[in-house]
Biotite code that builds the C-alpha atoms (Angstrom):
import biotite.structure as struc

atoms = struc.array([
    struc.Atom([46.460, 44.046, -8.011], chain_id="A", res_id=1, res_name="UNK", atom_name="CA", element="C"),
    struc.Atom([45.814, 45.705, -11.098], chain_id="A", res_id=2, res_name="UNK", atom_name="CA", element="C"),
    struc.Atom([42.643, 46.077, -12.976], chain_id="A", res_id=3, res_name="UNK", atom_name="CA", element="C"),
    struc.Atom([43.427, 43.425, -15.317], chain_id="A", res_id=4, res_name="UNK", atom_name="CA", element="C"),
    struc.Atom([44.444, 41.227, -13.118], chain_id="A", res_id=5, res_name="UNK", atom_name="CA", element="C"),
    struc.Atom([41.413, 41.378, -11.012], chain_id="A", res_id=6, res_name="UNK", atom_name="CA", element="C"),
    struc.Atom([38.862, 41.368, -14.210], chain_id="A", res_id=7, res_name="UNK", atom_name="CA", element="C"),
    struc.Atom([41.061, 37.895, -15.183], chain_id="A", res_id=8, res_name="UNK", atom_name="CA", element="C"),
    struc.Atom([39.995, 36.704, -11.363], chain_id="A", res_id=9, res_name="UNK", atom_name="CA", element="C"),
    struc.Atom([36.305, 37.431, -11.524], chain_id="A", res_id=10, res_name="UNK", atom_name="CA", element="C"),
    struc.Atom([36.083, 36.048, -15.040], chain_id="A", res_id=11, res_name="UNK", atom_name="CA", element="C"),
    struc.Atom([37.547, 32.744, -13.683], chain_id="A", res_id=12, res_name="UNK", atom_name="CA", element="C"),
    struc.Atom([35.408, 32.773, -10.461], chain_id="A", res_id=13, res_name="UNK", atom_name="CA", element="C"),
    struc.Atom([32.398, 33.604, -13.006], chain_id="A", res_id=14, res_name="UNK", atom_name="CA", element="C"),
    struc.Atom([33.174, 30.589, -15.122], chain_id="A", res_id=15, res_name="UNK", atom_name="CA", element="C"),
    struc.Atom([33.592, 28.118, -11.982], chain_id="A", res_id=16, res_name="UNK", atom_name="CA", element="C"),
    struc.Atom([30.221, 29.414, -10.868], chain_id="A", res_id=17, res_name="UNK", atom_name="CA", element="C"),
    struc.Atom([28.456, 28.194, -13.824], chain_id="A", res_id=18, res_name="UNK", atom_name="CA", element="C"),
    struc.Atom([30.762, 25.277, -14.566], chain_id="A", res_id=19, res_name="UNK", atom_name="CA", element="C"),
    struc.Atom([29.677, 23.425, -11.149], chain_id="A", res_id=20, res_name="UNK", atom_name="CA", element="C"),
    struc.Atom([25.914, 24.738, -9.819], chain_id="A", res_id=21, res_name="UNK", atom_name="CA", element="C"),
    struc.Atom([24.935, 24.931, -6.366], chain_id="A", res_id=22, res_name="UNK", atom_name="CA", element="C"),
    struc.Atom([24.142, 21.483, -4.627], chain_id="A", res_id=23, res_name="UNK", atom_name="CA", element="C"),
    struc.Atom([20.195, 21.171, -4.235], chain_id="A", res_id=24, res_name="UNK", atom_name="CA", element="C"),
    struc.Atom([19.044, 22.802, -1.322], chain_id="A", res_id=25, res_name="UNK", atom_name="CA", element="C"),
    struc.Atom([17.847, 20.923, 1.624], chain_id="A", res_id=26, res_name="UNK", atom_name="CA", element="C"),
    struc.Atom([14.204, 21.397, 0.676], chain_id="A", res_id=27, res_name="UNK", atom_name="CA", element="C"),
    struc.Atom([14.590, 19.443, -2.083], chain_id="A", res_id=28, res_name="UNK", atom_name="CA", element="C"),
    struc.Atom([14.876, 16.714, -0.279], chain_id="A", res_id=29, res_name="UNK", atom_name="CA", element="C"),
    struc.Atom([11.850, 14.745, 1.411], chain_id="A", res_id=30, res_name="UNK", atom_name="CA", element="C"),
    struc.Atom([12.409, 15.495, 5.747], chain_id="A", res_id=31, res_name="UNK", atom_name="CA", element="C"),
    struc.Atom([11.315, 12.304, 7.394], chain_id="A", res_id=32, res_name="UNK", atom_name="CA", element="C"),
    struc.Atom([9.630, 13.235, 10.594], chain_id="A", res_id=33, res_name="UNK", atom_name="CA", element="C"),
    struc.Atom([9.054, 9.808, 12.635], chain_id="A", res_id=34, res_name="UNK", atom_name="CA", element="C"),
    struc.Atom([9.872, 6.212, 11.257], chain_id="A", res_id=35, res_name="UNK", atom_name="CA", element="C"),
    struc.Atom([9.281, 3.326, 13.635], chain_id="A", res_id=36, res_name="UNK", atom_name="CA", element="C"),
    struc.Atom([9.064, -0.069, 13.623], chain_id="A", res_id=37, res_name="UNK", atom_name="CA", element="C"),
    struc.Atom([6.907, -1.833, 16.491], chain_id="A", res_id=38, res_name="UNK", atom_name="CA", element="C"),
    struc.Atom([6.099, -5.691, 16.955], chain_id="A", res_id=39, res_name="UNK", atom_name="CA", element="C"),
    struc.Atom([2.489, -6.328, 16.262], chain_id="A", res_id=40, res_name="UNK", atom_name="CA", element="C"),
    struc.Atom([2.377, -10.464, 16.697], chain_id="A", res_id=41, res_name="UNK", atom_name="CA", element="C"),
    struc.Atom([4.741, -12.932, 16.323], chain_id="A", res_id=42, res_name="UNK", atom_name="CA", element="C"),
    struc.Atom([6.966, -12.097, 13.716], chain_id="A", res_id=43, res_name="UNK", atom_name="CA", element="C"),
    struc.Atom([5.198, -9.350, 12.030], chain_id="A", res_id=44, res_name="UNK", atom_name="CA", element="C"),
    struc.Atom([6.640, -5.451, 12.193], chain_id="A", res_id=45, res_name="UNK", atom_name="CA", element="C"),
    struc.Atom([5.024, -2.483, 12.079], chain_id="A", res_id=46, res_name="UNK", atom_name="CA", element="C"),
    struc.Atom([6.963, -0.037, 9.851], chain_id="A", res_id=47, res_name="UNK", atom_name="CA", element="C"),
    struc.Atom([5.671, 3.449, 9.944], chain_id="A", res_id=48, res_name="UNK", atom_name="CA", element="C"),
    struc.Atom([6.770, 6.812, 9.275], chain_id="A", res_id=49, res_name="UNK", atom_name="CA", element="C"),
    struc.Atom([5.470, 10.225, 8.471], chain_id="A", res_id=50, res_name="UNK", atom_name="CA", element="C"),
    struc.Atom([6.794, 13.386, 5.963], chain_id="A", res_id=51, res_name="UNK", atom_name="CA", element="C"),
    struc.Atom([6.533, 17.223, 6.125], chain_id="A", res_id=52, res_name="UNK", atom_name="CA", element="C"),
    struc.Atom([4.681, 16.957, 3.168], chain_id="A", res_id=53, res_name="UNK", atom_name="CA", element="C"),
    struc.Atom([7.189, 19.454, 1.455], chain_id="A", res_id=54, res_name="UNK", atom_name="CA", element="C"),
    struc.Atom([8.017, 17.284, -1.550], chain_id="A", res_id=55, res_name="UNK", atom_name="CA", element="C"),
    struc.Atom([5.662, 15.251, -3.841], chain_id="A", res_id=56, res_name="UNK", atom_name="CA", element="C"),
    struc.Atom([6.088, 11.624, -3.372], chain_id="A", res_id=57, res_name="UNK", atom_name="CA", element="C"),
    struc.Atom([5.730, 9.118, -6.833], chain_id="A", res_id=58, res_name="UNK", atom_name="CA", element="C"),
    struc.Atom([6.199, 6.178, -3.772], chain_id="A", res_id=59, res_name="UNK", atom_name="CA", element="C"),
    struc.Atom([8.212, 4.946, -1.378], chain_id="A", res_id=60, res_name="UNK", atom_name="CA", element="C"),
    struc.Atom([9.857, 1.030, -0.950], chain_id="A", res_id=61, res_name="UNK", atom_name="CA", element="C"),
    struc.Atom([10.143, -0.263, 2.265], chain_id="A", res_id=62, res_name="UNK", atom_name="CA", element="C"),
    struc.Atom([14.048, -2.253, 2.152], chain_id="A", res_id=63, res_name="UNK", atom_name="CA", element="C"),
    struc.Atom([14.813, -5.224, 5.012], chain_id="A", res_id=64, res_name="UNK", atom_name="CA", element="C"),
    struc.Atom([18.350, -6.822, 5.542], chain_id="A", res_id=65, res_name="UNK", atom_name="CA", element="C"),
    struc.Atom([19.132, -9.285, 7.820], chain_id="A", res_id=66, res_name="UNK", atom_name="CA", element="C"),
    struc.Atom([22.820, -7.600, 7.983], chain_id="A", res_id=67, res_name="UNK", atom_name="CA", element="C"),
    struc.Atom([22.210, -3.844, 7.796], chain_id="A", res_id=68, res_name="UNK", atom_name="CA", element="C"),
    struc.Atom([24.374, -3.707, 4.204], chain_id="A", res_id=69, res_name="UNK", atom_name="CA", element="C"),
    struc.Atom([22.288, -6.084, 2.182], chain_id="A", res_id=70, res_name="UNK", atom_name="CA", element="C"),
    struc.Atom([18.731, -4.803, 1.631], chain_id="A", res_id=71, res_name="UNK", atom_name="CA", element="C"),
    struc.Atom([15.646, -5.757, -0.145], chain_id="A", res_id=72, res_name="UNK", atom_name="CA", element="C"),
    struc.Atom([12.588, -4.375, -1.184], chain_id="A", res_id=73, res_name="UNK", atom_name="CA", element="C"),
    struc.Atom([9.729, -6.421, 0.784], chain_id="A", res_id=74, res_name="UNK", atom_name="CA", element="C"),
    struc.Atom([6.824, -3.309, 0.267], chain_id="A", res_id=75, res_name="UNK", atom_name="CA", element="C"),
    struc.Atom([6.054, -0.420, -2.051], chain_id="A", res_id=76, res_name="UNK", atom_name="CA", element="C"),
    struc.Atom([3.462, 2.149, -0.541], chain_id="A", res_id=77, res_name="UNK", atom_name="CA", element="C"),
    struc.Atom([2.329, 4.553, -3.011], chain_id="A", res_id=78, res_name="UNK", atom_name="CA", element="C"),
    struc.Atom([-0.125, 7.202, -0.961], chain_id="A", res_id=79, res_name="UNK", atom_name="CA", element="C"),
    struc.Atom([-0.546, 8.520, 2.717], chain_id="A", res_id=80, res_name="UNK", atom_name="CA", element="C"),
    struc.Atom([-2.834, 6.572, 4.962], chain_id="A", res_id=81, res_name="UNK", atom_name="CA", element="C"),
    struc.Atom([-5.958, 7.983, 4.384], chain_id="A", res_id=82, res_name="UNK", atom_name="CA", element="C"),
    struc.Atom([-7.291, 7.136, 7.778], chain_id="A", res_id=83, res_name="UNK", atom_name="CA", element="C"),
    struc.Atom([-4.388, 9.184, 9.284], chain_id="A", res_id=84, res_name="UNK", atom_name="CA", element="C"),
    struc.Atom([-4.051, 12.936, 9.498], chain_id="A", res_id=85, res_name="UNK", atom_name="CA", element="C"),
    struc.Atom([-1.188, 14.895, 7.798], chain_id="A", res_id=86, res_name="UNK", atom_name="CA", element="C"),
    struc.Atom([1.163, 12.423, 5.516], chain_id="A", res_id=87, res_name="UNK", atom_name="CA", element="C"),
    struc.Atom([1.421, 9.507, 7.232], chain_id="A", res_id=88, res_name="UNK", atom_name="CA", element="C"),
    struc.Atom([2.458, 6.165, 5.950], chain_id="A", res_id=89, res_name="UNK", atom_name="CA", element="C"),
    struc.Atom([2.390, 2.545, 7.382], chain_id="A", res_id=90, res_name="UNK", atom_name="CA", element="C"),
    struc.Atom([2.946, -1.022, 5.999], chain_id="A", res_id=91, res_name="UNK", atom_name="CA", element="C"),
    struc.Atom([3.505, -4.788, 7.783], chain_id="A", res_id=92, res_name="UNK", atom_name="CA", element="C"),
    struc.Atom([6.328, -7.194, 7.061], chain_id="A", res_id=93, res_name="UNK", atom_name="CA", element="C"),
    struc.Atom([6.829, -10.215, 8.227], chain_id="A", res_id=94, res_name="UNK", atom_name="CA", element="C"),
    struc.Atom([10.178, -11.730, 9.043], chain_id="A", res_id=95, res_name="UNK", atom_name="CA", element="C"),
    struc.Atom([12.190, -15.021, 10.614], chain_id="A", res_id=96, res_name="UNK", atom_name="CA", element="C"),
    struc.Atom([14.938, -14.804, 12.651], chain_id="A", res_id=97, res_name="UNK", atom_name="CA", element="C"),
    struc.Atom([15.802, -12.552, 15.612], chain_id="A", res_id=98, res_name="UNK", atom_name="CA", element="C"),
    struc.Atom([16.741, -9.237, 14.015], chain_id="A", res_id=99, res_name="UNK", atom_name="CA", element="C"),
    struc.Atom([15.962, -6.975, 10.584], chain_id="A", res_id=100, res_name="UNK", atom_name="CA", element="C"),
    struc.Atom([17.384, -3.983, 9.289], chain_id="A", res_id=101, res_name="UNK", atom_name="CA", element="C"),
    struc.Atom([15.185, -1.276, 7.426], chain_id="A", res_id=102, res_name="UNK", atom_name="CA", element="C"),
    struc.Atom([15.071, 1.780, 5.668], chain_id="A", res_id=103, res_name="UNK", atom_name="CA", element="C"),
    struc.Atom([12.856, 3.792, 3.342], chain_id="A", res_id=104, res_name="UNK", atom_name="CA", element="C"),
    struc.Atom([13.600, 4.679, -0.154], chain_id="A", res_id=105, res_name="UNK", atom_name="CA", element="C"),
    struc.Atom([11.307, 7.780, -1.338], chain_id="A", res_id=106, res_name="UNK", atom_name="CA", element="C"),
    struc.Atom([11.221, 7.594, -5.067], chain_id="A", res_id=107, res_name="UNK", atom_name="CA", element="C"),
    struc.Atom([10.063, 11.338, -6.270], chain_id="A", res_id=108, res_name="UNK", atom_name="CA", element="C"),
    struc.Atom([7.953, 12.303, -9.092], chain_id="A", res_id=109, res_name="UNK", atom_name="CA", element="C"),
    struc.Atom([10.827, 13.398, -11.537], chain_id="A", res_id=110, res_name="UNK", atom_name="CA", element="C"),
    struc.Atom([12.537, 9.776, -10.313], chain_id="A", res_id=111, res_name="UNK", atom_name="CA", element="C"),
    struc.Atom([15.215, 11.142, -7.629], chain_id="A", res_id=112, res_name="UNK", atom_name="CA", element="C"),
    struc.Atom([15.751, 8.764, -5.201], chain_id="A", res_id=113, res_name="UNK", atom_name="CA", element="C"),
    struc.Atom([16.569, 9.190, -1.655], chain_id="A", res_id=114, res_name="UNK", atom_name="CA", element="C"),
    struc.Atom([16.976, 6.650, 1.489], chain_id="A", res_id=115, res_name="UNK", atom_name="CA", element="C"),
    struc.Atom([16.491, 6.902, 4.784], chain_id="A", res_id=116, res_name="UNK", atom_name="CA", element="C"),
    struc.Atom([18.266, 6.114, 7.974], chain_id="A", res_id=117, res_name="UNK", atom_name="CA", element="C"),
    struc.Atom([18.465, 2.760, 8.825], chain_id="A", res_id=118, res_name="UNK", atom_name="CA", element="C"),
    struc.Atom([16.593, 1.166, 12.080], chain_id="A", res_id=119, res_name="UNK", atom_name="CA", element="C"),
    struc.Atom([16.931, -1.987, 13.470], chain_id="A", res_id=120, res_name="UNK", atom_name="CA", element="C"),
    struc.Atom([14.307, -4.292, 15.350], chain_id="A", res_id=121, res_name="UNK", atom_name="CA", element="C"),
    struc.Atom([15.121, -7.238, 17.761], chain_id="A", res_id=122, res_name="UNK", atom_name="CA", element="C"),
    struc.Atom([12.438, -10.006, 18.014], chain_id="A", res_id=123, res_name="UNK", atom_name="CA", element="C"),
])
């Protein structure tokens, strides 16, 4: 290849570089490190979940769907649990029918938004 050539190739691989940046790296994103839902009484769920604490949280909303496609925000928790060590969160919900779907949305400071995985309880 001659020199040209290869100062034409870098100057194009240059220009695709700064055309399309880098994805954000992984710790940009908020690592979930439990989320469980547990039946407290009749009808009423126990949704909690913990963070590394890596990324600053503006809140998260707690989503339910009755299909697993369809969700709905039923809770917004804006802090840790105070009462808990480390960054721990917990609401309650309560529901009808025999099975709900949920999942977390974490809503960050500068307004990224990022969802969970979704779990399902049976009544």
């Amino acid at each position: 290849m001659k020199k040209n050539g290869i100062i034409q190739w870098i100057v194009i691989v240059l220009f695709a570089l700064a055309a399309f940046p880098a994805q954000a790296q992984d710790n940009d994103n908020i690592q979930i490190t439990r989320f469980e839902l547990k039946v407290e009484k009749a009808k009423k769920v126990n949704i909690n979940w913990a963070t590394d604490n890596k990324v600053e949280t503006n809140y998260f909303e707690v989503e339910r769907s009755s299909d697993g496609e369809n969700f709905k925000t039923v809770a917004l928790v804006f802090g840790p649990d105070p009462q808990k060590p480390g960054d721990q969160y917990e609401c309650f919900d309560k529901i009808s029918g025999k099975k709900a779907y949920y999942r977390l949305k974490h809503v960050g400071l500068d307004g990224s938004l990022q969802y969970s995985s979704v779990k399902m309880i049976n009544l």
